[in-house]
mmCIF entry with sequence, helices, sheets and N, C-alpha, C, O atoms, coordinates in Angstrom:
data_MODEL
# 
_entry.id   MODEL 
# 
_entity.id                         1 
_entity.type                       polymer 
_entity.pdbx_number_of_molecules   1 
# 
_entity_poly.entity_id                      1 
_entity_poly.type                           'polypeptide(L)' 
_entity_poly.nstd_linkage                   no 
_entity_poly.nstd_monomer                   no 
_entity_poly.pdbx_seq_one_letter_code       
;(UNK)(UNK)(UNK)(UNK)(UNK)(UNK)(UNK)(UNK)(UNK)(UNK)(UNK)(UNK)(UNK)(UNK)(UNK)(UNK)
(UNK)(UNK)(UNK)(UNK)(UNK)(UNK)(UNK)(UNK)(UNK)(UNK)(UNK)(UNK)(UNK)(UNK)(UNK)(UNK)
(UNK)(UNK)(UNK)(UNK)(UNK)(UNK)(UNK)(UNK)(UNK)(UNK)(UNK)(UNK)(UNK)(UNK)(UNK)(UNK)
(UNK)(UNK)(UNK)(UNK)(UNK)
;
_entity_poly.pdbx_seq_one_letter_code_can   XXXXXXXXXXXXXXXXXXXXXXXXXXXXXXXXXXXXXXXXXXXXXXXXXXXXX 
_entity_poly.pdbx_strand_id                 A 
# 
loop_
_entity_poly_seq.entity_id 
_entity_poly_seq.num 
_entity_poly_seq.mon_id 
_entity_poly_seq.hetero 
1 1  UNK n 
1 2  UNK n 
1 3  UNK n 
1 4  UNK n 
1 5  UNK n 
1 6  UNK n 
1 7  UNK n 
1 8  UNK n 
1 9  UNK n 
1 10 UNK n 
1 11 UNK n 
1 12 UNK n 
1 13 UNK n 
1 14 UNK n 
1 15 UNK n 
1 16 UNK n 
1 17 UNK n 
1 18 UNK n 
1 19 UNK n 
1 20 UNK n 
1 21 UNK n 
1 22 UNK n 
1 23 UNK n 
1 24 UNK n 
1 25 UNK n 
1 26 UNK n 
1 27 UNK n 
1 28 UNK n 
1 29 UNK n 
1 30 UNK n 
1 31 UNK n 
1 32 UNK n 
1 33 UNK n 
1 34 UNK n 
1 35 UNK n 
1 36 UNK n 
1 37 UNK n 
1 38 UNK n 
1 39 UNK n 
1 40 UNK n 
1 41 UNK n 
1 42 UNK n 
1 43 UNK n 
1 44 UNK n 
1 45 UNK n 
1 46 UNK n 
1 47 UNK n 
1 48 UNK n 
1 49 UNK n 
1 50 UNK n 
1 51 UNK n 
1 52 UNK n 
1 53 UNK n 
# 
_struct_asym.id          A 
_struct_asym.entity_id   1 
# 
loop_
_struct_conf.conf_type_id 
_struct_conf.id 
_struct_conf.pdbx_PDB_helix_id 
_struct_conf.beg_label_comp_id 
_struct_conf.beg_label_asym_id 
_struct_conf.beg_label_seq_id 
_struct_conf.pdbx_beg_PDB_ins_code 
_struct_conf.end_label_comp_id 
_struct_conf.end_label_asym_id 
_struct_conf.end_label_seq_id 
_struct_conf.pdbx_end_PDB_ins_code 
_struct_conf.beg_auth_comp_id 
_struct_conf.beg_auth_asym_id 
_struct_conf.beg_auth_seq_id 
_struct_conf.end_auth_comp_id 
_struct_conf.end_auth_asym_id 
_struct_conf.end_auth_seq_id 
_struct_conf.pdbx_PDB_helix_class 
_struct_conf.details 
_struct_conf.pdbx_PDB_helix_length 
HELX_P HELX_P1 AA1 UNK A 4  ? UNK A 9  ? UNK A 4  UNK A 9  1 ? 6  
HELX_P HELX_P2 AA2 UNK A 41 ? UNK A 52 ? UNK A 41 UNK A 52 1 ? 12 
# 
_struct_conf_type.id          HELX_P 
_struct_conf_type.criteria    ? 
_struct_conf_type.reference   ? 
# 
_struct_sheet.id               AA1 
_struct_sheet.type             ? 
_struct_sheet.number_strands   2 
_struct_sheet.details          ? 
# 
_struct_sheet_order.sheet_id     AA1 
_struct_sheet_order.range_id_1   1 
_struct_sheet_order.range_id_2   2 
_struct_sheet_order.offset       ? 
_struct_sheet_order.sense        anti-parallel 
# 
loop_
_struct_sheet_range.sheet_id 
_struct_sheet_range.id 
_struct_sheet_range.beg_label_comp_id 
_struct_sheet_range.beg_label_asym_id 
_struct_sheet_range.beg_label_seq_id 
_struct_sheet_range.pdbx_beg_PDB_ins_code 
_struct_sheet_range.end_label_comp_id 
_struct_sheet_range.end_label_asym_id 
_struct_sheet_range.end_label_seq_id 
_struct_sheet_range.pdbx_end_PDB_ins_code 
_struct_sheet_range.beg_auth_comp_id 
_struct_sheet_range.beg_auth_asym_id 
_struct_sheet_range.beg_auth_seq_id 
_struct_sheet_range.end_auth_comp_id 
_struct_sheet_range.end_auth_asym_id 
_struct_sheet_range.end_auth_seq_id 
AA1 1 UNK A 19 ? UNK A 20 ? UNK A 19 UNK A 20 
AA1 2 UNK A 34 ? UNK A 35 ? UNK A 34 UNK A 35 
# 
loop_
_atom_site.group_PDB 
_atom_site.id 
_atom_site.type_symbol 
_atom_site.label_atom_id 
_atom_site.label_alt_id 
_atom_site.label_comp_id 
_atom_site.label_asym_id 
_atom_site.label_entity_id 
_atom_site.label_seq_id 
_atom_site.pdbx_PDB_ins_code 
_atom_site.Cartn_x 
_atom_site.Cartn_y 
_atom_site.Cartn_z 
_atom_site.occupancy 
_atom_site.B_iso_or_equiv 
_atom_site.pdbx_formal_charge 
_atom_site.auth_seq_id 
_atom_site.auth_comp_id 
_atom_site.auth_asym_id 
_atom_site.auth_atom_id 
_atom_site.pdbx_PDB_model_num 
ATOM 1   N N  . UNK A 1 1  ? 17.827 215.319 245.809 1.00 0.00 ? 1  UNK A N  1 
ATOM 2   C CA . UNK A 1 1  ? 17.210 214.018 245.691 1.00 0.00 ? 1  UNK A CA 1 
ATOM 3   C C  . UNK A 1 1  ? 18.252 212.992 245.251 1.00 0.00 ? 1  UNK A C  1 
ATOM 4   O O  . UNK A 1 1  ? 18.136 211.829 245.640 1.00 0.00 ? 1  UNK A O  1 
ATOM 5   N N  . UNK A 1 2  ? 19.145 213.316 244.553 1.00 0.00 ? 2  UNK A N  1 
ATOM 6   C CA . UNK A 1 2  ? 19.815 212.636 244.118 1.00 0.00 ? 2  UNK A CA 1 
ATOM 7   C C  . UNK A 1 2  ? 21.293 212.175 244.936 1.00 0.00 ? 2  UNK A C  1 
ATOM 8   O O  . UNK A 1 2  ? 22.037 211.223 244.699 1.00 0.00 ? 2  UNK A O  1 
ATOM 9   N N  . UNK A 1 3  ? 21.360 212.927 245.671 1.00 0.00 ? 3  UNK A N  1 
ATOM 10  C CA . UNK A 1 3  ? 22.343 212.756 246.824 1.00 0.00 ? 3  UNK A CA 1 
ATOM 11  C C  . UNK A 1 3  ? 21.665 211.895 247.708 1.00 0.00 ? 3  UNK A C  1 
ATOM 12  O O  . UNK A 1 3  ? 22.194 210.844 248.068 1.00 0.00 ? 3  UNK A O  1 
ATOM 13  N N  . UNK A 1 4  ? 20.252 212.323 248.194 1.00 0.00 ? 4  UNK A N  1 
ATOM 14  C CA . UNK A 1 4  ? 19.860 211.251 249.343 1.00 0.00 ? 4  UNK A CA 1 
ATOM 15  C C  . UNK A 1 4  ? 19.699 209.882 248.454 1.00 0.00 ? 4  UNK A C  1 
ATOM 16  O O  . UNK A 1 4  ? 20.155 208.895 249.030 1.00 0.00 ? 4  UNK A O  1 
ATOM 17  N N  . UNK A 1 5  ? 19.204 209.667 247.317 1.00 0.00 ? 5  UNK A N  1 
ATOM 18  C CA . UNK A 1 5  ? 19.197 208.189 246.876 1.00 0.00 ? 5  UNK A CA 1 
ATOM 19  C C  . UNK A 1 5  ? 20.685 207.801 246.543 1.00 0.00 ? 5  UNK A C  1 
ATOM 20  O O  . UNK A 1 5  ? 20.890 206.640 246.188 1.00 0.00 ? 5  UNK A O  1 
ATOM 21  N N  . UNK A 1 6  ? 21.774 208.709 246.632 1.00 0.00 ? 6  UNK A N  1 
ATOM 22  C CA . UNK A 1 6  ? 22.899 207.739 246.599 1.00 0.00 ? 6  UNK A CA 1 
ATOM 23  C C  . UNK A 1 6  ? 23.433 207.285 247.645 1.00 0.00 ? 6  UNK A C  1 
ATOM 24  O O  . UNK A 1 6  ? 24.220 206.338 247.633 1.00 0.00 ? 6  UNK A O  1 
ATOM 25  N N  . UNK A 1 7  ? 23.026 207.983 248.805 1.00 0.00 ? 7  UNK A N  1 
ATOM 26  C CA . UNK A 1 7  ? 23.339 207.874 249.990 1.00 0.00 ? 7  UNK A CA 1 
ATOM 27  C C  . UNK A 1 7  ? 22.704 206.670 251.076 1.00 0.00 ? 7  UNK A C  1 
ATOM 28  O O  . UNK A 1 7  ? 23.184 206.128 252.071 1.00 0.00 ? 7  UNK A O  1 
ATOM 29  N N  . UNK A 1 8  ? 21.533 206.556 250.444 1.00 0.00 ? 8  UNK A N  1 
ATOM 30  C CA . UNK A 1 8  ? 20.684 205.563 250.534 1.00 0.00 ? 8  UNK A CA 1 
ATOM 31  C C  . UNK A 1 8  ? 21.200 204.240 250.422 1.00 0.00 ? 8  UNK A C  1 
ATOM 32  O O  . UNK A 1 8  ? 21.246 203.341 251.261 1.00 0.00 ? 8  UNK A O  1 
ATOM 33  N N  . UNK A 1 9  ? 21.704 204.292 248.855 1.00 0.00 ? 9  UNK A N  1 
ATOM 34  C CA . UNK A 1 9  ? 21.895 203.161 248.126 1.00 0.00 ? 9  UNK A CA 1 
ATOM 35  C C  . UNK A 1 9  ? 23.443 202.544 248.999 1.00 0.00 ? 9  UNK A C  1 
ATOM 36  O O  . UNK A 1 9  ? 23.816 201.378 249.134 1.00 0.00 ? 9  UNK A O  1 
ATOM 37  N N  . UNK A 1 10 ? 23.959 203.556 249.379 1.00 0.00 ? 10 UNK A N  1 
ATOM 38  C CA . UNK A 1 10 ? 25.599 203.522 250.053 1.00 0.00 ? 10 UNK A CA 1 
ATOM 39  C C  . UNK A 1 10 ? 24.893 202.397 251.391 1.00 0.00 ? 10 UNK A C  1 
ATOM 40  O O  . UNK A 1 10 ? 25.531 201.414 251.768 1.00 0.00 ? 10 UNK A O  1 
ATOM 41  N N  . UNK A 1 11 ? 23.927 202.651 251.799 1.00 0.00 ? 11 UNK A N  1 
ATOM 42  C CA . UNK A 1 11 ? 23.863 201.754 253.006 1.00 0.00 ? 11 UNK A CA 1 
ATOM 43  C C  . UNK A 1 11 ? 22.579 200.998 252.584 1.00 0.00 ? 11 UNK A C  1 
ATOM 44  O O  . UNK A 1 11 ? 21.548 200.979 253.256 1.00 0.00 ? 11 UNK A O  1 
ATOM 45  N N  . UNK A 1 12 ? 22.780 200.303 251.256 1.00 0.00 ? 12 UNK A N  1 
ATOM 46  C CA . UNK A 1 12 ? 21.664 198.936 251.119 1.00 0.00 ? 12 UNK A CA 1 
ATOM 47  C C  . UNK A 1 12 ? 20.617 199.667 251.281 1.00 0.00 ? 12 UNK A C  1 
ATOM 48  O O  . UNK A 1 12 ? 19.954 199.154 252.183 1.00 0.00 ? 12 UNK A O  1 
ATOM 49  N N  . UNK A 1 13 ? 19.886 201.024 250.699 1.00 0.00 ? 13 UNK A N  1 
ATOM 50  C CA . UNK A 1 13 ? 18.465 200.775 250.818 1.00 0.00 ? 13 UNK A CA 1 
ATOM 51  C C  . UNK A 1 13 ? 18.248 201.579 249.959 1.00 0.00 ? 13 UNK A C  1 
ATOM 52  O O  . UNK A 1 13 ? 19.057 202.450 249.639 1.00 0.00 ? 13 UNK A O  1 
ATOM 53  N N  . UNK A 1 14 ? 16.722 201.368 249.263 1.00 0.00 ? 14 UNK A N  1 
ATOM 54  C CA . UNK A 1 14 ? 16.033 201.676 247.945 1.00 0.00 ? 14 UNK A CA 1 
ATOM 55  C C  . UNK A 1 14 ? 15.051 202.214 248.552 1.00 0.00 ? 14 UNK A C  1 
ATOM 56  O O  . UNK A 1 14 ? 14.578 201.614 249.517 1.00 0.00 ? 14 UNK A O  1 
ATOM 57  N N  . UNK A 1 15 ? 14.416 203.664 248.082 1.00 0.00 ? 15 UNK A N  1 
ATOM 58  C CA . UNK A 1 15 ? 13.198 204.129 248.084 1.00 0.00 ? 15 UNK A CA 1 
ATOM 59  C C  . UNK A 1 15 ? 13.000 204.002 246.694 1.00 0.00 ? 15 UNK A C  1 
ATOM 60  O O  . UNK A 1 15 ? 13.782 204.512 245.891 1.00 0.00 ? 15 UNK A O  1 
ATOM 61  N N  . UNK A 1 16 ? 11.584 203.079 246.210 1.00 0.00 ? 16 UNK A N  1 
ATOM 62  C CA . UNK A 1 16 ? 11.416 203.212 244.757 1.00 0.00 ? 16 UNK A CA 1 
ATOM 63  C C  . UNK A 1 16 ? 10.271 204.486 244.851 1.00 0.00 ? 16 UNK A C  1 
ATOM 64  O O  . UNK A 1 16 ? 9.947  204.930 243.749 1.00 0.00 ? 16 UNK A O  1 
ATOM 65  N N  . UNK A 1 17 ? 9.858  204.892 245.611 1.00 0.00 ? 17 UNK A N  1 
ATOM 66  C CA . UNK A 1 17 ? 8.681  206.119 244.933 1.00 0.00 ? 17 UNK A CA 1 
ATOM 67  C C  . UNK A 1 17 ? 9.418  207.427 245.534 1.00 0.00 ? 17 UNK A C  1 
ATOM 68  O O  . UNK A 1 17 ? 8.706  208.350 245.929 1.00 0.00 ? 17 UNK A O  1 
ATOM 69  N N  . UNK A 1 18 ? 10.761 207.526 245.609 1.00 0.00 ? 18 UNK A N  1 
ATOM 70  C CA . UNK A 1 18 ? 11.593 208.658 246.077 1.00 0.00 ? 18 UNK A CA 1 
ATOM 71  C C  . UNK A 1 18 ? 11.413 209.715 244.543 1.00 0.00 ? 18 UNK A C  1 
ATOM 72  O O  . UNK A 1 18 ? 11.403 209.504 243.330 1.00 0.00 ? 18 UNK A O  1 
ATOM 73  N N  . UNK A 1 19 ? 11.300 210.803 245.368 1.00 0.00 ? 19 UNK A N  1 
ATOM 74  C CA . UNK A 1 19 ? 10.733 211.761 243.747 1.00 0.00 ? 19 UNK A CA 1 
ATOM 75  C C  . UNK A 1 19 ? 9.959  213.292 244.584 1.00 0.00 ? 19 UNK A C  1 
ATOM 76  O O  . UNK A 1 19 ? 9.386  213.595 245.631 1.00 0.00 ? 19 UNK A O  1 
ATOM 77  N N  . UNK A 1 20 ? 10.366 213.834 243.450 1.00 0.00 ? 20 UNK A N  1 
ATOM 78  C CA . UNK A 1 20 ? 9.881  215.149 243.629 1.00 0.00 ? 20 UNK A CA 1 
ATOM 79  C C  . UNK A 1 20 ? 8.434  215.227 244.007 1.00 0.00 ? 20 UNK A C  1 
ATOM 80  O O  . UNK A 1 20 ? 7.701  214.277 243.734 1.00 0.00 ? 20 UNK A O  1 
ATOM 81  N N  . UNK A 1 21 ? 7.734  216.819 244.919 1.00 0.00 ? 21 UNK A N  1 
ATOM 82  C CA . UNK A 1 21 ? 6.498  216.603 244.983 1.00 0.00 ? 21 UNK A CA 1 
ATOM 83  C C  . UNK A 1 21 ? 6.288  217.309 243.907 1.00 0.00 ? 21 UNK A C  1 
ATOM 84  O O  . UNK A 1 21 ? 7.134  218.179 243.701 1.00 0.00 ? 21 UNK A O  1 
ATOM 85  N N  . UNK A 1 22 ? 5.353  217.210 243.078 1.00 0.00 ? 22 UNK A N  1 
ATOM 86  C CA . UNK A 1 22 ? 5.118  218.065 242.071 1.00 0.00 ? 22 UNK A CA 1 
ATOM 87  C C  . UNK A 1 22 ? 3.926  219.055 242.373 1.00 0.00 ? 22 UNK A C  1 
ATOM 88  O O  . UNK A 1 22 ? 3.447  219.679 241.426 1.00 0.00 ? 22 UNK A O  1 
ATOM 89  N N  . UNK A 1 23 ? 3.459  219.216 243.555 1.00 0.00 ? 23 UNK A N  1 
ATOM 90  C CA . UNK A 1 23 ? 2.642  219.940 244.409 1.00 0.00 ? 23 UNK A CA 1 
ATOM 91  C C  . UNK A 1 23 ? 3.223  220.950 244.990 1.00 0.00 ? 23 UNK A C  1 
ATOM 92  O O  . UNK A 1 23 ? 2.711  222.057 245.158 1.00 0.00 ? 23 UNK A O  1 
ATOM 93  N N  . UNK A 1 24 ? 4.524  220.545 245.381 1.00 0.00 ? 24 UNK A N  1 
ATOM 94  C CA . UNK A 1 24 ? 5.327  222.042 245.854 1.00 0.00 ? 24 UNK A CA 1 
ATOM 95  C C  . UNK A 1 24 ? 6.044  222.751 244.875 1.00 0.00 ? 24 UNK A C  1 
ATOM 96  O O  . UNK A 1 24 ? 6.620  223.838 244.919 1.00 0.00 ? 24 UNK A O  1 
ATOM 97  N N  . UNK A 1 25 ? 5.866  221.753 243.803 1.00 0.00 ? 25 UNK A N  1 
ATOM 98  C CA . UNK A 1 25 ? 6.675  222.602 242.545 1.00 0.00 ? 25 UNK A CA 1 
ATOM 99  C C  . UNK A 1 25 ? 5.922  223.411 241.608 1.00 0.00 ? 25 UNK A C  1 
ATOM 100 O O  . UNK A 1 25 ? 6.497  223.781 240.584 1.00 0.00 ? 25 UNK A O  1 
ATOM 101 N N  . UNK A 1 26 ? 4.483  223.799 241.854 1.00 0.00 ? 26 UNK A N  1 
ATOM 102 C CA . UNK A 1 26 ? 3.509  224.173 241.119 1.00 0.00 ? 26 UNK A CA 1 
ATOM 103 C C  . UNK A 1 26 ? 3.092  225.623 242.413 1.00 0.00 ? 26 UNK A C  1 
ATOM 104 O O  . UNK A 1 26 ? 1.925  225.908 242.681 1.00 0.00 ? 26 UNK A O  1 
ATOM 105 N N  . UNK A 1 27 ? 3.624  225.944 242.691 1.00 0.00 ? 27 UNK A N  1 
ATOM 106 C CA . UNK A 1 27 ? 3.346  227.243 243.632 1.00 0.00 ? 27 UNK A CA 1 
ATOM 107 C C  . UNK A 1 27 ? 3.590  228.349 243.002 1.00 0.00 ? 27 UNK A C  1 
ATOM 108 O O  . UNK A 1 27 ? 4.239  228.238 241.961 1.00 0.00 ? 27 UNK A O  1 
ATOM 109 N N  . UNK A 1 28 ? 3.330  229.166 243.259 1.00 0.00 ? 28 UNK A N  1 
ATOM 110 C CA . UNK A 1 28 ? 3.826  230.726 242.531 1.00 0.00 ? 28 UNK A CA 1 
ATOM 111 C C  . UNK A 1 28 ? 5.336  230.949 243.540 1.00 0.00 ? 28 UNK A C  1 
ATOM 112 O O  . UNK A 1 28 ? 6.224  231.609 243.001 1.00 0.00 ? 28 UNK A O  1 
ATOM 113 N N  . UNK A 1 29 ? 5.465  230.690 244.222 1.00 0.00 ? 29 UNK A N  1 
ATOM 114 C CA . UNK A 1 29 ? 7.058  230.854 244.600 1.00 0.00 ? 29 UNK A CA 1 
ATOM 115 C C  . UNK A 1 29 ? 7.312  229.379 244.957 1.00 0.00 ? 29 UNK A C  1 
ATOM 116 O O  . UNK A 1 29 ? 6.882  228.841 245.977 1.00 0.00 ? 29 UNK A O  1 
ATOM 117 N N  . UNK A 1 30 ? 8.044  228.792 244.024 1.00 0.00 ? 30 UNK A N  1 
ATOM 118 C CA . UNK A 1 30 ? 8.089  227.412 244.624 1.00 0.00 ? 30 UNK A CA 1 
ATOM 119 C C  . UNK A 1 30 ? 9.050  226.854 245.634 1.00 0.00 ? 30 UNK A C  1 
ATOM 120 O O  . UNK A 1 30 ? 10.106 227.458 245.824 1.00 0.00 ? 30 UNK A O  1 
ATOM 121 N N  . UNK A 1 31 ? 8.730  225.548 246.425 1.00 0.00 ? 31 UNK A N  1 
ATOM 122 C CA . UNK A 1 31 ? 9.396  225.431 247.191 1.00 0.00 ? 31 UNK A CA 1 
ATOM 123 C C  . UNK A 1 31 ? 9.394  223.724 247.293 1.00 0.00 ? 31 UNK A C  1 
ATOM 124 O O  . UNK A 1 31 ? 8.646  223.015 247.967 1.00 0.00 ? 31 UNK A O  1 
ATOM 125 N N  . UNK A 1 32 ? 10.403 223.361 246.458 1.00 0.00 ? 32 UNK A N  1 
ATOM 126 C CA . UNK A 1 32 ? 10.649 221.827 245.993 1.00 0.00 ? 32 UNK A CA 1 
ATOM 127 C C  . UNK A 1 32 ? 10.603 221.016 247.204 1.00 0.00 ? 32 UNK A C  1 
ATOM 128 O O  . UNK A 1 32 ? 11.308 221.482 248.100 1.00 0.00 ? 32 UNK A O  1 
ATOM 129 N N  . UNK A 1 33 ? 9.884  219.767 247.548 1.00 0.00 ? 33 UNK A N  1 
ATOM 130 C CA . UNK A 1 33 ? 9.829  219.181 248.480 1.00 0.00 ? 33 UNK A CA 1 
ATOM 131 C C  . UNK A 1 33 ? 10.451 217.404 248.251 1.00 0.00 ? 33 UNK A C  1 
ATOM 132 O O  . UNK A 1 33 ? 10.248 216.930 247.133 1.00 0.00 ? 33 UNK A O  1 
ATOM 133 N N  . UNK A 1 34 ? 10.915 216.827 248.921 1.00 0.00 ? 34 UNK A N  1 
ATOM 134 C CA . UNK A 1 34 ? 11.104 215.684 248.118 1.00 0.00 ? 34 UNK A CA 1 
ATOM 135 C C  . UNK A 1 34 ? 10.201 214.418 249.053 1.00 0.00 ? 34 UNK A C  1 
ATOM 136 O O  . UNK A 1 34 ? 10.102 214.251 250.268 1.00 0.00 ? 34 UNK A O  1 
ATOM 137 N N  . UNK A 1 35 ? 9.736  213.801 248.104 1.00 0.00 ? 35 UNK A N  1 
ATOM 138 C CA . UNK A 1 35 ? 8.285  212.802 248.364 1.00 0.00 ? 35 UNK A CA 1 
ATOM 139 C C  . UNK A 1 35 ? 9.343  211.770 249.025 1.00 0.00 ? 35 UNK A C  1 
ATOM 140 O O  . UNK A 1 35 ? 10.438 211.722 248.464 1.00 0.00 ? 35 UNK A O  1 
ATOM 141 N N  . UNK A 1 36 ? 9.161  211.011 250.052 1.00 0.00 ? 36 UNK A N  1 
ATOM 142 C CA . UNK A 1 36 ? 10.540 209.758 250.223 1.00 0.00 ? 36 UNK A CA 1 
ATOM 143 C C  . UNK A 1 36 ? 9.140  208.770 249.708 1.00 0.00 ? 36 UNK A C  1 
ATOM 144 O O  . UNK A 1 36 ? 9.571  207.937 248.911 1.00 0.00 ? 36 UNK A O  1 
ATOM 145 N N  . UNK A 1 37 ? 7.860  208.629 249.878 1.00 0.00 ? 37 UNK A N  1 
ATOM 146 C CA . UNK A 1 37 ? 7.241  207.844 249.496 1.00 0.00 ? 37 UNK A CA 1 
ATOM 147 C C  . UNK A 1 37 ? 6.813  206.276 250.669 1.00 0.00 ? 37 UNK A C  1 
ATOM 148 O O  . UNK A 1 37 ? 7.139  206.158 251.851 1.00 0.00 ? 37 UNK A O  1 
ATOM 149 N N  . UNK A 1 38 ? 5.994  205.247 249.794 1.00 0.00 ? 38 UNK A N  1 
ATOM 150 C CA . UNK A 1 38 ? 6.165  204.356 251.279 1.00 0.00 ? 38 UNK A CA 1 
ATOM 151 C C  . UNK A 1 38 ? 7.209  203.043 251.646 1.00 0.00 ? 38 UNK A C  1 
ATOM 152 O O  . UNK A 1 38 ? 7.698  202.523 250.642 1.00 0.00 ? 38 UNK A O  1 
ATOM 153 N N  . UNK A 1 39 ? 7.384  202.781 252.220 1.00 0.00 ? 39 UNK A N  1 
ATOM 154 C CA . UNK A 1 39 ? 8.330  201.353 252.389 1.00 0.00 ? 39 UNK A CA 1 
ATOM 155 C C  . UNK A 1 39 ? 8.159  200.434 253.101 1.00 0.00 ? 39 UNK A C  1 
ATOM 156 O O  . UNK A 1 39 ? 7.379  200.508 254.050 1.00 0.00 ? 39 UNK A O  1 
ATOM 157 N N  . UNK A 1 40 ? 8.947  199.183 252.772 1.00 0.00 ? 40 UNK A N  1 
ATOM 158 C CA . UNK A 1 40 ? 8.242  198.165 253.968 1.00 0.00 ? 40 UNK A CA 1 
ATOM 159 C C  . UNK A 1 40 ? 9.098  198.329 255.479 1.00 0.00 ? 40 UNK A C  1 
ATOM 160 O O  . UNK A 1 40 ? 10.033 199.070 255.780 1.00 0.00 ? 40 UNK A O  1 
ATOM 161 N N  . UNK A 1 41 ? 8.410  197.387 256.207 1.00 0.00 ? 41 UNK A N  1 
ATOM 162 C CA . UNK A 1 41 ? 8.714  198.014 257.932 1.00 0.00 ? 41 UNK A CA 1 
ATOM 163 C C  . UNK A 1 41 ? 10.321 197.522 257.560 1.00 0.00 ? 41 UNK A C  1 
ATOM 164 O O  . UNK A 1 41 ? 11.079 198.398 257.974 1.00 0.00 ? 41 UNK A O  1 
ATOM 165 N N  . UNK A 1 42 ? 10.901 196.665 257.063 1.00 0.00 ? 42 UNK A N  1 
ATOM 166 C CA . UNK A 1 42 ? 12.019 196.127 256.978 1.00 0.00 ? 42 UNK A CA 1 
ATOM 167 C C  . UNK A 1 42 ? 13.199 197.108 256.638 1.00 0.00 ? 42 UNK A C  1 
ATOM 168 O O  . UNK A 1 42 ? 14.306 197.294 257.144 1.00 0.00 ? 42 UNK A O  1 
ATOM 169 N N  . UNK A 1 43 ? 12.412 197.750 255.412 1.00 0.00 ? 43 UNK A N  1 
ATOM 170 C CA . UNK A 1 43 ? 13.282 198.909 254.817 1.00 0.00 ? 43 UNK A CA 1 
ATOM 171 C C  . UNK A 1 43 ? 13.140 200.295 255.459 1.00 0.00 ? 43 UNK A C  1 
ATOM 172 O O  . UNK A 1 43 ? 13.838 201.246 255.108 1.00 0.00 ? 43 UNK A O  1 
ATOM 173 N N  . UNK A 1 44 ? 12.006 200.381 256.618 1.00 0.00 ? 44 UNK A N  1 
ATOM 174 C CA . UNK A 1 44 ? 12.079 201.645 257.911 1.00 0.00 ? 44 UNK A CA 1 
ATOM 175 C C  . UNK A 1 44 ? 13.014 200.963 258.946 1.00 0.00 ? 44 UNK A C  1 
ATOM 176 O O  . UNK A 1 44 ? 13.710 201.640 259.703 1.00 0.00 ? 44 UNK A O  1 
ATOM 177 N N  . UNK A 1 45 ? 13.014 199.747 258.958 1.00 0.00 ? 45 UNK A N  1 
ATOM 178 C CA . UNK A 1 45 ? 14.183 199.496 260.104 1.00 0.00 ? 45 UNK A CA 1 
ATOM 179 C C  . UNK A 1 45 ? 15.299 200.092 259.757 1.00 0.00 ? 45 UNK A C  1 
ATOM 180 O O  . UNK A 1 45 ? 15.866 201.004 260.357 1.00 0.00 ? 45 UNK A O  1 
ATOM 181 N N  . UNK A 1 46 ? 15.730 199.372 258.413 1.00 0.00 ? 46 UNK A N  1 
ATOM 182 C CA . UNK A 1 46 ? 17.373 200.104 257.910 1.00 0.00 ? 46 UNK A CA 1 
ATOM 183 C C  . UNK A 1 46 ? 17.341 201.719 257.715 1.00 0.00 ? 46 UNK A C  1 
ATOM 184 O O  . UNK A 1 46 ? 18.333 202.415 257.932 1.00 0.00 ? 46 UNK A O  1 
ATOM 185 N N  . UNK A 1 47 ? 16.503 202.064 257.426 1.00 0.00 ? 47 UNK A N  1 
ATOM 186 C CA . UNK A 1 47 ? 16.704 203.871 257.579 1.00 0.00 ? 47 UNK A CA 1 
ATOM 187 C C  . UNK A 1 47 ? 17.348 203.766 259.072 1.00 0.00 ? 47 UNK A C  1 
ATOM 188 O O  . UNK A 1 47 ? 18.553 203.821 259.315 1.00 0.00 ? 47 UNK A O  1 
ATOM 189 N N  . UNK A 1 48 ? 16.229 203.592 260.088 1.00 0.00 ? 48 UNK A N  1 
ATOM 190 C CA . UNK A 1 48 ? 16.159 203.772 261.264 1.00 0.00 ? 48 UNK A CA 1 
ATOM 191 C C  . UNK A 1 48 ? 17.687 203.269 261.815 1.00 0.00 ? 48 UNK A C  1 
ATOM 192 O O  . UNK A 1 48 ? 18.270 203.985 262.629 1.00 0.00 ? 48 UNK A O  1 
ATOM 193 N N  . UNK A 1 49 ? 18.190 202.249 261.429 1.00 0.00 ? 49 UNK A N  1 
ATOM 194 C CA . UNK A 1 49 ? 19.779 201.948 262.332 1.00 0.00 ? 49 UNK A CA 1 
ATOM 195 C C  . UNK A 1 49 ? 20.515 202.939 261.299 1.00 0.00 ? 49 UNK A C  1 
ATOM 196 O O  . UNK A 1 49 ? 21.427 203.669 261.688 1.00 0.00 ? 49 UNK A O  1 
ATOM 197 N N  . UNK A 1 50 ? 20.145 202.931 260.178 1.00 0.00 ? 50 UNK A N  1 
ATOM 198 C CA . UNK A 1 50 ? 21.356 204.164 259.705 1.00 0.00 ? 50 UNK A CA 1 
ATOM 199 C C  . UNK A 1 50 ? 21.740 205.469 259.990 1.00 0.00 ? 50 UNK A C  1 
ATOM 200 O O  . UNK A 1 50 ? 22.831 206.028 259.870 1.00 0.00 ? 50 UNK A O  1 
ATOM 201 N N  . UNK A 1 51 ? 20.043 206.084 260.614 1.00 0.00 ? 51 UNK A N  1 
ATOM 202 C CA . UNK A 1 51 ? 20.226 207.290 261.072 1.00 0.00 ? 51 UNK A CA 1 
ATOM 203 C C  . UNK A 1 51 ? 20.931 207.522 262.124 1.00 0.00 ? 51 UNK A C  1 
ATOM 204 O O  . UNK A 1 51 ? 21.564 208.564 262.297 1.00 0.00 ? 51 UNK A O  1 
ATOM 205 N N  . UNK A 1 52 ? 20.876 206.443 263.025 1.00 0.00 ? 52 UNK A N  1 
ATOM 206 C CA . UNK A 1 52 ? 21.018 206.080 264.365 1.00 0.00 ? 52 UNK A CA 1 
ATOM 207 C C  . UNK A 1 52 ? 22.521 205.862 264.469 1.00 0.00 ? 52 UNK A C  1 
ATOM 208 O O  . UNK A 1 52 ? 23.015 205.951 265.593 1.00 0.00 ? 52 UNK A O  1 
ATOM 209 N N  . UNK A 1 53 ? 23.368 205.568 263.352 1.00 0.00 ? 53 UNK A N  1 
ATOM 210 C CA . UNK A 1 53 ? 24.440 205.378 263.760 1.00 0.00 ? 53 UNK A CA 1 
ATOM 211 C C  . UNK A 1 53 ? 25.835 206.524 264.258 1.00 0.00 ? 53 UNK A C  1 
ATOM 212 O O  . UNK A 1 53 ? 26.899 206.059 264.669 1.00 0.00 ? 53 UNK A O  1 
# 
């Protein structure tokens, strides 16, 4: 998690509800999931050209 929000941050963009699920972390064998959470269309554009590049 902490790699993708720095990595994030490396190309101008903020997930503020980026965070663990605490639903996958409550399993009897757990299996950590990470929540990216929601964003505005502005801040899915910039994912979207970053992935893209």
């Amino acid at each position: 998690m902490k790699e993708l929000r720095a990595a994030l941050a490396k190309a101008g963009i903020s997930l503020p509800s980026l965070g663990m699920d605490p639903v996958s972390l409550a399993r009897e064998a757990p299996c950590p999931l990470i929540e990216l959470g929601r964003c505005s269309v502005e801040t899915a554009r910039r994912i979207a050209a970053a992935v893209m590049r």
